[in-house]
DOSELO-113334 format. One record per residue: residue in one letter; x, y, z of N, C-alpha, C, O in turn. Coordinates in nm, 3 decimals. Each point is the difference from the previous one (the first is absolute). Example, Ala and Ser with C-alpha at 12.3 -4.5 7.8 and 13.67 -1.06 7.14 Angstrom:
<recs>
residuo n_xx n_yy n_zz ca_xx ca_yy ca_zz c_xx c_yy c_zz o_xx o_yy o_zz
a 1.319 -0.569 0.780 -0.089 0.119 0.000 0.090 0.120 0.000 0.104 -0.002 0.066
s -0.139 0.107 -0.138 0.082 0.119 0.006 -0.077 0.109 0.073 0.051 0.111 0.017
</recs>
This chain:
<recs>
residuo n_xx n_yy n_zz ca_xx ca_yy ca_zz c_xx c_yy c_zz o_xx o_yy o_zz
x 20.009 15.214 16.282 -0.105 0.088 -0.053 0.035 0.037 -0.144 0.111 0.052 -0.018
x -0.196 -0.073 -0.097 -0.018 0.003 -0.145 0.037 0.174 -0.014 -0.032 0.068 0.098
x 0.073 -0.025 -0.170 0.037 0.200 -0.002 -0.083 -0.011 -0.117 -0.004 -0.100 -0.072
x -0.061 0.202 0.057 -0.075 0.048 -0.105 0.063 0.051 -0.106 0.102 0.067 0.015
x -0.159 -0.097 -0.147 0.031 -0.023 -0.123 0.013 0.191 -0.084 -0.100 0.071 -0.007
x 0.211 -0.034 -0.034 -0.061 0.140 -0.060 -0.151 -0.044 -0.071 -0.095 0.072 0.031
x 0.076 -0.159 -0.102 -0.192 0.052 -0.106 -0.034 0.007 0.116 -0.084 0.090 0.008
x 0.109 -0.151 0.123 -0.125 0.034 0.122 -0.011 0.113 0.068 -0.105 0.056 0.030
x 0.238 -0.013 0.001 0.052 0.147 0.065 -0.116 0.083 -0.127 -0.113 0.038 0.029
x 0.172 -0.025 -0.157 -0.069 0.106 -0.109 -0.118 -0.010 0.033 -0.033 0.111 0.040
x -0.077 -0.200 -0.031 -0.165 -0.017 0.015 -0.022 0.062 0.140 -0.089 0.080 0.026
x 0.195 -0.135 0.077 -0.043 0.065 0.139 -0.014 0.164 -0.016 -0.095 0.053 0.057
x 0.164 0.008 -0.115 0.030 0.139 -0.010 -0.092 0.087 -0.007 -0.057 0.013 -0.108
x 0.027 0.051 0.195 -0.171 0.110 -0.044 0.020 0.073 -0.099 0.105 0.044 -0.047
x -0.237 -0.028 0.009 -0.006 0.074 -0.146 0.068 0.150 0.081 0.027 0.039 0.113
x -0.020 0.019 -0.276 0.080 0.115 0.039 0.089 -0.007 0.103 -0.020 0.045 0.113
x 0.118 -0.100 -0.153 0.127 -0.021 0.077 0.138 -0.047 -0.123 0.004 -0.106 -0.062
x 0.080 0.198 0.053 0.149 -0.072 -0.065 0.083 -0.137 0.043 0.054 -0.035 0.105
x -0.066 -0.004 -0.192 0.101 -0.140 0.033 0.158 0.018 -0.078 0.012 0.040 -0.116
x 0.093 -0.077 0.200 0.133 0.017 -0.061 0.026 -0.159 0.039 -0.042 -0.072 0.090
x 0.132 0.053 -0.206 0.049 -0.114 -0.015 0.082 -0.062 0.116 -0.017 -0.109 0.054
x 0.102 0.199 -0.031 0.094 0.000 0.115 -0.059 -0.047 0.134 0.054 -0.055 0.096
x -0.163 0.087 -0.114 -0.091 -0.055 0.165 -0.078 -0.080 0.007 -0.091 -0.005 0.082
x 0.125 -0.109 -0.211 -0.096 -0.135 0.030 0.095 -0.098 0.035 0.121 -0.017 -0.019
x -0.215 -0.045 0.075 0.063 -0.121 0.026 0.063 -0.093 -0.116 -0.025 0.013 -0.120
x 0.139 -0.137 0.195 0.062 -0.048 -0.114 0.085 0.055 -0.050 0.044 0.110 0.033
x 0.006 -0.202 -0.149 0.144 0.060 -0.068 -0.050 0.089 -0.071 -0.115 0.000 -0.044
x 0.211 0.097 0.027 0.022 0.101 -0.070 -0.074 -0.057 -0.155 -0.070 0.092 -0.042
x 0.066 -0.196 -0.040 -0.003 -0.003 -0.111 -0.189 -0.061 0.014 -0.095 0.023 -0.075
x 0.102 -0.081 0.166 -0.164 -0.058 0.035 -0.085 0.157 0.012 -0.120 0.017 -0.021
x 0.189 0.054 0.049 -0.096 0.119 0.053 0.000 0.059 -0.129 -0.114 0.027 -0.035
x 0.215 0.008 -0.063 -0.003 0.054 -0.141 -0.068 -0.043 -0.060 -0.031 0.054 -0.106
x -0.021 -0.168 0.147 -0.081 -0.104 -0.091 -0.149 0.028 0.003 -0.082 0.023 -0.089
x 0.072 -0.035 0.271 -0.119 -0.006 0.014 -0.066 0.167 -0.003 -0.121 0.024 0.002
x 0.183 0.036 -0.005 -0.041 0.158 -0.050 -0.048 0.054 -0.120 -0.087 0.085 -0.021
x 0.214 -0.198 -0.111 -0.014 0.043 -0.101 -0.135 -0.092 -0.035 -0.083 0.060 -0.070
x 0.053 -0.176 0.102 -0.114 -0.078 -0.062 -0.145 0.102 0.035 -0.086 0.040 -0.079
x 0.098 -0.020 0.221 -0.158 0.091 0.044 -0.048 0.118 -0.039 -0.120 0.027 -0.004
x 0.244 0.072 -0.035 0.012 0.076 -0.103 -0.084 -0.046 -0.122 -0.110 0.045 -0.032
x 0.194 -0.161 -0.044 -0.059 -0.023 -0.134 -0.150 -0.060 0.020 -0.103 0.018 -0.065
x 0.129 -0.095 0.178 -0.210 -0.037 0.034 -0.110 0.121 0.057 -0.115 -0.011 0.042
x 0.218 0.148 -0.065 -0.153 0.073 0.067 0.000 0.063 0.074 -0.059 0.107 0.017
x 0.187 -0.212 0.095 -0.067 0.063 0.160 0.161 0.071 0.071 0.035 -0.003 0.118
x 0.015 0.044 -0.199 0.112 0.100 0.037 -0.059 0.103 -0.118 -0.097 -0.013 -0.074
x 0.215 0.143 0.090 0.011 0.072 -0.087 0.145 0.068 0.001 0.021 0.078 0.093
x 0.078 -0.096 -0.182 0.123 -0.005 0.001 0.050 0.189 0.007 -0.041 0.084 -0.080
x 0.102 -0.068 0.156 0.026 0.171 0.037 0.143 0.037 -0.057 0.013 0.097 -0.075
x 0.101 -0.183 0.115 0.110 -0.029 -0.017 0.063 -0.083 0.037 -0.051 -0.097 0.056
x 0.181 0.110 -0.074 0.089 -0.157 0.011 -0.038 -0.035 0.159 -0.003 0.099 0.074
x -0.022 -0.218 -0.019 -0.028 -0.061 0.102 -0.095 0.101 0.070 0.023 0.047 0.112
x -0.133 -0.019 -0.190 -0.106 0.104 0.066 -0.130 -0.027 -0.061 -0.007 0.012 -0.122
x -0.110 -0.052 0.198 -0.086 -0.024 -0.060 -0.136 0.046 0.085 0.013 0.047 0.113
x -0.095 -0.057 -0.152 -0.133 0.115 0.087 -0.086 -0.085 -0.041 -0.005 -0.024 -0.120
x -0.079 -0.038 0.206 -0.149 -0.080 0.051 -0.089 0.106 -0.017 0.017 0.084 0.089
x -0.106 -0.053 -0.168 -0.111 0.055 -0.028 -0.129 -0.071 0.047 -0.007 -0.119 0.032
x -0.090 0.205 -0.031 -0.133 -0.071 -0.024 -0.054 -0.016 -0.132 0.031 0.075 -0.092
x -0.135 -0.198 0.076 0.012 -0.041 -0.094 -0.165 0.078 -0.071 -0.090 0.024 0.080
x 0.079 -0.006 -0.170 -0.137 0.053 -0.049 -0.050 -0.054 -0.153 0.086 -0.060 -0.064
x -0.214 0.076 0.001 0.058 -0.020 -0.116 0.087 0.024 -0.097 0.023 -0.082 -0.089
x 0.036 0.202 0.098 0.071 0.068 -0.080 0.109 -0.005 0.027 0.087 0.082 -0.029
x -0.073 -0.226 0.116 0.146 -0.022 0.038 0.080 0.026 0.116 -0.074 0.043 0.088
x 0.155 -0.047 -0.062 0.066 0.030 0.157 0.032 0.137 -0.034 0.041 0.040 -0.109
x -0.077 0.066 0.276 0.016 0.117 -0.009 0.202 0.007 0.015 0.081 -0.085 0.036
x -0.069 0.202 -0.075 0.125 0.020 0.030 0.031 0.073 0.118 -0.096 0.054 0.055
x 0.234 -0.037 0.008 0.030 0.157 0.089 -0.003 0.102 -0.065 0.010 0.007 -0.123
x -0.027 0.106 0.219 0.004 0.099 -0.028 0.159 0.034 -0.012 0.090 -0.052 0.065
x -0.081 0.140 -0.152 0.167 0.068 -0.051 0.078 0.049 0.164 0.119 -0.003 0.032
x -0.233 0.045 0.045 0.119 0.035 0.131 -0.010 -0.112 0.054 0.096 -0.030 0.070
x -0.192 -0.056 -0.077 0.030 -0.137 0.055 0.149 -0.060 0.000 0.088 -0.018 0.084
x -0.101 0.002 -0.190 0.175 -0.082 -0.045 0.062 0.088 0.040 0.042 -0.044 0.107
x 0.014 0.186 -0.123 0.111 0.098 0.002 0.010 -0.028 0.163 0.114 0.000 0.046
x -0.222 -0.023 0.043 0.042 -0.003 0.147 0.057 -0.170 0.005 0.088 -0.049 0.070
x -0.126 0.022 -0.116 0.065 -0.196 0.017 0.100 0.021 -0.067 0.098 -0.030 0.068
x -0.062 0.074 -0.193 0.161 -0.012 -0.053 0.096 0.067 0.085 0.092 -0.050 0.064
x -0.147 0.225 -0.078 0.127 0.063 0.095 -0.009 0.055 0.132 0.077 0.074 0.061
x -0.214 -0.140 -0.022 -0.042 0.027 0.177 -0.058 0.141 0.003 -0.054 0.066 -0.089
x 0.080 -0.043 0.204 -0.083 0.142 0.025 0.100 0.115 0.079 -0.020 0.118 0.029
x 0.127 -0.203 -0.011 0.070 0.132 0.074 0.112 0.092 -0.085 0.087 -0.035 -0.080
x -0.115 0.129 0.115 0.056 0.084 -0.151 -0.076 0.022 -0.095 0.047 0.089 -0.072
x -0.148 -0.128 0.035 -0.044 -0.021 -0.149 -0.114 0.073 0.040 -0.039 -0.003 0.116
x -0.026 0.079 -0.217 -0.114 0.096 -0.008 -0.024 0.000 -0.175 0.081 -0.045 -0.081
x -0.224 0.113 0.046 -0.024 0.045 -0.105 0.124 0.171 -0.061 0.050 0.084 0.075
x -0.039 -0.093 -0.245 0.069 0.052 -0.044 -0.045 0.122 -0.071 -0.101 0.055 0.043
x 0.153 -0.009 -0.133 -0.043 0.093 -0.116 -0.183 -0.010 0.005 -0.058 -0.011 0.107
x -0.016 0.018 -0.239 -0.168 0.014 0.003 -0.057 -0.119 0.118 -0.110 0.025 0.050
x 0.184 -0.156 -0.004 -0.076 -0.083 0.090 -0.015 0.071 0.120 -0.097 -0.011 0.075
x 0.211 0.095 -0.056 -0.023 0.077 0.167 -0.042 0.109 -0.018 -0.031 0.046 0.109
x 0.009 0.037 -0.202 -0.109 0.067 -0.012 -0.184 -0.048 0.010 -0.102 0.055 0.041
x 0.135 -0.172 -0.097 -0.142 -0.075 0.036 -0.019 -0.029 0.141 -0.111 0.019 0.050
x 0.195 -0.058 0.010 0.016 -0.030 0.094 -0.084 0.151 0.159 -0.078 -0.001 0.096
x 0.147 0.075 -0.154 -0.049 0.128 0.083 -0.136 0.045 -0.086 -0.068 0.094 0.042
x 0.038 -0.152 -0.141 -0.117 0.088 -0.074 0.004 0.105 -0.058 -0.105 0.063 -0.001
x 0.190 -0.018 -0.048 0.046 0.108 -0.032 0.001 0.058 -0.169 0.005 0.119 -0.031
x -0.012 -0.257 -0.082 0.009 -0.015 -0.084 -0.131 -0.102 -0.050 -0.065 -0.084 0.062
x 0.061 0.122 -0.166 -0.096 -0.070 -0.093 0.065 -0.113 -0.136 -0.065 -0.071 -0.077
x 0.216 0.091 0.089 0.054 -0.049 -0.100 0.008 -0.188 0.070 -0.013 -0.038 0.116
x 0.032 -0.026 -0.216 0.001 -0.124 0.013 0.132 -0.065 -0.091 0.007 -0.018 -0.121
x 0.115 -0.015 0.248 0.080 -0.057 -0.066 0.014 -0.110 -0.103 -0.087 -0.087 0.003
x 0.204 0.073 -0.111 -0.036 -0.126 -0.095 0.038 -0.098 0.079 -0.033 -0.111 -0.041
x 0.107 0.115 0.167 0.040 -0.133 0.098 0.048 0.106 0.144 0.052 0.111 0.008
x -0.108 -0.227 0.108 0.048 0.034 0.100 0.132 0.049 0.041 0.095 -0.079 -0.003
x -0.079 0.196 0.040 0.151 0.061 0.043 -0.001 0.022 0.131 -0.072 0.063 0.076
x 0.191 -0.143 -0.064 0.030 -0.026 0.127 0.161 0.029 0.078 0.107 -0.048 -0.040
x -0.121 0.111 0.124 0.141 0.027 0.072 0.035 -0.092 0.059 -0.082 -0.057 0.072
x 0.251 -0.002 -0.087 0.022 -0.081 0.113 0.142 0.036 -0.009 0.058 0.079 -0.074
x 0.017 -0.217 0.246 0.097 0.042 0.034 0.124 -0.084 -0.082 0.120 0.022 0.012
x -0.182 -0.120 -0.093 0.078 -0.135 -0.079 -0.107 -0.055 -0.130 -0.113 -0.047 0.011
x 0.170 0.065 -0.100 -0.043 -0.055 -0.126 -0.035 -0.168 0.033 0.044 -0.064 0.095
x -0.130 0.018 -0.194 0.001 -0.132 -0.038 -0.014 0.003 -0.109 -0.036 0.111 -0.042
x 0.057 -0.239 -0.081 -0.045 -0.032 -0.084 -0.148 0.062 -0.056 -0.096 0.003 0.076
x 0.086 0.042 -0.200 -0.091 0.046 -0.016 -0.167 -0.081 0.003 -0.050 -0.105 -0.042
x 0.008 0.221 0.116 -0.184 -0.041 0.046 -0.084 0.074 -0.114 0.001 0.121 -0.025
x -0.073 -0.219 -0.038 -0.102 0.036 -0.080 -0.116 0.091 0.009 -0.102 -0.050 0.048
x 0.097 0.190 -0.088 -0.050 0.095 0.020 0.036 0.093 0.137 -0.077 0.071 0.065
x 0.187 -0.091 -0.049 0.060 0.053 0.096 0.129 0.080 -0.017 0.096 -0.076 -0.009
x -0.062 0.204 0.002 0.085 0.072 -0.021 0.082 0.036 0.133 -0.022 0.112 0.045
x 0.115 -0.196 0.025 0.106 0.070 0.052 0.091 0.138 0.004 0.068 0.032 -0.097
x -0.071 0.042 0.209 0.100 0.096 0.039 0.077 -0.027 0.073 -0.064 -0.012 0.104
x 0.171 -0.008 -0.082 0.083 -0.029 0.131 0.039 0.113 0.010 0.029 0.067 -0.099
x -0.019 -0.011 0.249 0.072 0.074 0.090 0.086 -0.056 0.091 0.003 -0.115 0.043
x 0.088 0.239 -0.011 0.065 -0.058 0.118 0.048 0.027 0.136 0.105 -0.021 0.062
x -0.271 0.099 -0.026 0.036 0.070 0.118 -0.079 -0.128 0.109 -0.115 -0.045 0.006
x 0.224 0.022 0.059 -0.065 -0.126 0.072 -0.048 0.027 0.152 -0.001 -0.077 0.096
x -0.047 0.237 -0.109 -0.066 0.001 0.108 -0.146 0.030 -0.059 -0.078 0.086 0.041
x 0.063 -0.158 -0.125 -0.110 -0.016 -0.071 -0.107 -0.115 0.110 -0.115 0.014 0.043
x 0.227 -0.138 -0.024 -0.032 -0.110 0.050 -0.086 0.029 0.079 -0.077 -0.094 -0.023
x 0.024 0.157 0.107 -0.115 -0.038 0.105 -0.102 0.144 -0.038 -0.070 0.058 0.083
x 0.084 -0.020 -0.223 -0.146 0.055 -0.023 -0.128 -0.116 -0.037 0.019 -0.120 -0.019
x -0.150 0.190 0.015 -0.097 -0.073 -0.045 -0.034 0.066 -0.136 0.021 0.119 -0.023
x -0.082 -0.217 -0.074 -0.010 0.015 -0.098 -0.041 0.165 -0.073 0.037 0.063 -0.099
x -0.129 -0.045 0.206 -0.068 0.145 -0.027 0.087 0.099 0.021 -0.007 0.090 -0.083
x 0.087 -0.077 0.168 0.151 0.130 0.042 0.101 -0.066 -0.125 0.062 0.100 -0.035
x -0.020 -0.198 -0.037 0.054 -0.021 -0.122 -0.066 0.083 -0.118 0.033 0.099 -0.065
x -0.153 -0.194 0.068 -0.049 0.159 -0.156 -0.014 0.063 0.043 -0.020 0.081 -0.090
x -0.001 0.019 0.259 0.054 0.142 -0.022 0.140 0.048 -0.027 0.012 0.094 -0.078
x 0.073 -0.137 0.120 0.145 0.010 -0.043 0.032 -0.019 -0.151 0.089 0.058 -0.060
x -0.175 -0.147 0.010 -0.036 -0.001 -0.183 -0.040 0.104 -0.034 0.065 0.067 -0.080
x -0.153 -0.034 0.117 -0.085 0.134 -0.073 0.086 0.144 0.052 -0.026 0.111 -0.046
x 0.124 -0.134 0.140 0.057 0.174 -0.019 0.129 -0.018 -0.039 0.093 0.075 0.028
x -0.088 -0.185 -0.099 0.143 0.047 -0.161 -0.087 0.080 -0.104 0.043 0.108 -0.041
x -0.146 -0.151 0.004 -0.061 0.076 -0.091 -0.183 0.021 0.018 -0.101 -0.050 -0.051
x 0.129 0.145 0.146 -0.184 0.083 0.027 -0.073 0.041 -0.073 -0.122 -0.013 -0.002
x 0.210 0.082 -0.086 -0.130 0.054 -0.160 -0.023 -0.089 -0.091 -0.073 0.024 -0.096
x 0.148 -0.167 0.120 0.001 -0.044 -0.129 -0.139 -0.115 0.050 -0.106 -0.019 -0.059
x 0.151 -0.039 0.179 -0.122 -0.078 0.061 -0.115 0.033 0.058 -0.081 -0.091 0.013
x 0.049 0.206 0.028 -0.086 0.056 0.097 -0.030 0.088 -0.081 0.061 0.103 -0.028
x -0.232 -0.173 -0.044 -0.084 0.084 -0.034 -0.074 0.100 0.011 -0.040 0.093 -0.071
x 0.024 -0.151 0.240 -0.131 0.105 0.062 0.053 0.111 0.085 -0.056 0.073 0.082
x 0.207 -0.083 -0.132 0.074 0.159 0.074 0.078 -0.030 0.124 -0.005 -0.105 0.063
x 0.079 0.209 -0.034 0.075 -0.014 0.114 -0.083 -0.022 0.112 -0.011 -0.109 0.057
x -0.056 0.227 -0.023 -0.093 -0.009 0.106 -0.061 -0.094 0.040 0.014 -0.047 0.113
x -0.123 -0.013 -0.236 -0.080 -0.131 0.053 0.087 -0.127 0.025 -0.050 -0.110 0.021
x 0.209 0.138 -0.025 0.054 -0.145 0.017 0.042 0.041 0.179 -0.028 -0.076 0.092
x 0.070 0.157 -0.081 0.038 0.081 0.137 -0.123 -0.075 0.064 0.014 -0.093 0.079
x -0.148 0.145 -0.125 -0.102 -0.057 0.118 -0.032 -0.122 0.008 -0.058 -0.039 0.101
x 0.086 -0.040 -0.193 -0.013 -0.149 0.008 0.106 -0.044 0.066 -0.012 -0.121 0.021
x 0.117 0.168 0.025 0.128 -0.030 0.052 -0.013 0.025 0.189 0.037 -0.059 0.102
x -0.117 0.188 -0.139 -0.023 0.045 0.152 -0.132 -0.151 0.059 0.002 -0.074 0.098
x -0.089 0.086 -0.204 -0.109 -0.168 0.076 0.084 -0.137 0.017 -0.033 -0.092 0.075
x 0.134 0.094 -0.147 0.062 -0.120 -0.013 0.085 -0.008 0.183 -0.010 -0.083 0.091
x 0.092 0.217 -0.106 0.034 0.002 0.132 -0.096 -0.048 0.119 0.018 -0.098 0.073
x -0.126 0.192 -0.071 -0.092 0.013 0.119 -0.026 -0.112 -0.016 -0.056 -0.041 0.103
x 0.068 -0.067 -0.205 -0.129 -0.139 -0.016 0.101 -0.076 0.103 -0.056 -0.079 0.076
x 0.217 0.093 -0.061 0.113 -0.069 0.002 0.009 -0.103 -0.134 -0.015 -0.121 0.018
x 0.034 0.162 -0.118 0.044 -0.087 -0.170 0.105 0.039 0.036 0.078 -0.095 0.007
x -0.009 0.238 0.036 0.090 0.062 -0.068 0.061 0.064 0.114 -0.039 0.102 0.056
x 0.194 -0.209 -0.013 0.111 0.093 0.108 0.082 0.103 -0.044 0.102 -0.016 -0.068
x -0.158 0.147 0.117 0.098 0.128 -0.015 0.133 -0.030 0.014 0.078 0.003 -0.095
x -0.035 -0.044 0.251 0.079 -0.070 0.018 0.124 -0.077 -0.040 0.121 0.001 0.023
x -0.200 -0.060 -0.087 0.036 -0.122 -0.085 0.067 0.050 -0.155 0.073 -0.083 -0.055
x -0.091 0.186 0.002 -0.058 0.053 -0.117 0.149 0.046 0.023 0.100 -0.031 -0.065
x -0.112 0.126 0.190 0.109 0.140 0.000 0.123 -0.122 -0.004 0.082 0.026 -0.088
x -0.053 -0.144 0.157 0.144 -0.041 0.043 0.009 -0.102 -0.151 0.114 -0.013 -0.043
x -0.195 -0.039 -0.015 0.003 -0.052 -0.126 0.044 0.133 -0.111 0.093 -0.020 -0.079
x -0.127 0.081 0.079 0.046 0.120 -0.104 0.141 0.082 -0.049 0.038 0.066 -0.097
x 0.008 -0.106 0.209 0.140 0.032 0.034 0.098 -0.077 -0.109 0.095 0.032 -0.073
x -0.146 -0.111 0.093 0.056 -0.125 -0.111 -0.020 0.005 -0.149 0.073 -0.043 -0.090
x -0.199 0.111 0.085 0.004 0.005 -0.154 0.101 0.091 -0.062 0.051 0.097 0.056
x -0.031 -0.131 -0.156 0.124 0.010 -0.104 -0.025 0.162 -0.086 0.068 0.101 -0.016
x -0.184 -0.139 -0.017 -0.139 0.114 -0.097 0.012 0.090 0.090 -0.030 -0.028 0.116
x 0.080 0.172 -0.155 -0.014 0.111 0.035 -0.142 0.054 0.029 -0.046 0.015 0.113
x -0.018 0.012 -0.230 -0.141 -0.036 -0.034 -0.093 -0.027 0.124 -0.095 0.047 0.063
x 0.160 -0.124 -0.066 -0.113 -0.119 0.169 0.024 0.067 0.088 -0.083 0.000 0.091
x 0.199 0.082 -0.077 0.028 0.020 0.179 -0.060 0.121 -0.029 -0.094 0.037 0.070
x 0.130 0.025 -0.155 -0.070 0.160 -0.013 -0.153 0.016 0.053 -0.053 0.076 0.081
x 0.000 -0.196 -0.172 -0.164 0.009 -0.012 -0.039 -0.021 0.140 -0.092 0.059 0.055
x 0.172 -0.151 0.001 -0.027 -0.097 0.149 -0.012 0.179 0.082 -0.100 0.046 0.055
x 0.196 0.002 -0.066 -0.021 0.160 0.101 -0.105 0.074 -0.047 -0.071 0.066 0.076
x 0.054 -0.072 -0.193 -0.125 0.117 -0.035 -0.164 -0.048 0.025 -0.102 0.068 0.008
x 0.133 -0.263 0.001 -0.101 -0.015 0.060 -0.022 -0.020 0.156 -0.113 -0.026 0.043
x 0.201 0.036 0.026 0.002 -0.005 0.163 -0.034 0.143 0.031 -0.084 0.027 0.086
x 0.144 0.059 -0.150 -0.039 0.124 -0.009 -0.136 0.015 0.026 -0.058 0.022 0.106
x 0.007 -0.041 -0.244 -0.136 0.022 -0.016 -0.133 -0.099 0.112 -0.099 0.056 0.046
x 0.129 -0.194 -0.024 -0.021 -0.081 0.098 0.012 0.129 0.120 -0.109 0.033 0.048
x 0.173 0.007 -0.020 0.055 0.066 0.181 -0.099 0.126 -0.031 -0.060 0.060 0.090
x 0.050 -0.029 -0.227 -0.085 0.138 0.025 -0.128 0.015 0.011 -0.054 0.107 0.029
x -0.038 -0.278 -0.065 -0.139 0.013 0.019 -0.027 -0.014 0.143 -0.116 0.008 0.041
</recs>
């Protein structure tokens, strides 16, 4: 049986979908090849080293990912949440619009284009979801991110719970870990306030 060729693997690939080099078929140098040529014809779009993203195609050219697109394909999703003004966006809370995505994680990579890294290192971070991360973002610094006041973030916190976005749970045994005084403080004054509505 004939194995399929990386240019064939790349064309099979549904739109909107990442292709890494590492997972085509063939030698290692056939797949560099055939990545870097489809790229230059059009039908890749180059993200980073052995990383490339299948768009759809329009006139105006192949669409790209979205910025959390890649940040979940480079450094996954466990651990990692929105940061500084992105996790304020994130809860709605702010109107400001970062100059690049900020993002918390548990391990650096090489730098991502429009993407601002934080590393932490409380690694009971690992099994939050993105949304209990930028809350743990947003109570190092509450006045500085949270426009619409203490209160209205409290009640978006209380829907997030009731929606299940957001494990109390989860929150209290992750917190422990943080390093940021700051965080743990805020974490009580908002369980507090949570327990009193």
């Amino acid at each position: 049986m004939r194995s399929i060729s990386p240019a064939a693997a790349i064309r099979a690939t549904p739109v909107a979908a990442f292709v890494r080099v590492a997972s085509l078929p063939g030698t290692p140098d056939a797949a560099r090849k055939a990545a870097s040529r489809a790229a230059h014809d059009g039908e890749l779009i180059h993200i980073r080293k052995g990383l490339y993203y299948r768009g759809r195609r329009t006139r105006y050219g192949m669409t790209r990912p979205r910025i959390t697109q890649v940040v979940r394909e480079v450094l996954g999703t466990r651990g990692v949440g929105p940061a500084g003004y992105s996790a304020a966006r994130a809860w709605g809370v702010t109107t400001q619009l970062p100059s690049a995505f900020e993002v918390s994680t548990l391990r650096q990579v090489d730098n991502l284009i429009g993407v601002k890294q934080v590393l932490r290192r409380n690694l009971s971070r690992v099994d939050l979801n993105e949304k209990e991360i930028a809350l743990l973002e947003l109570l190092r610094a509450p006045e500085v991110y949270i426009e619409a006041g203490w209160d209205a973030f409290v009640g978006k916190v209380r829907e997030a719970v009731l929606a299940g976005e957001v494990r109390e749970d989860a929150l209290r045994a992750a917190v422990h870990g943080e390093r940021h005084v700051t965080v743990r403080s805020n974490f009580v004054r908002l369980a507090d306030d949570l327990a009193a509505a």
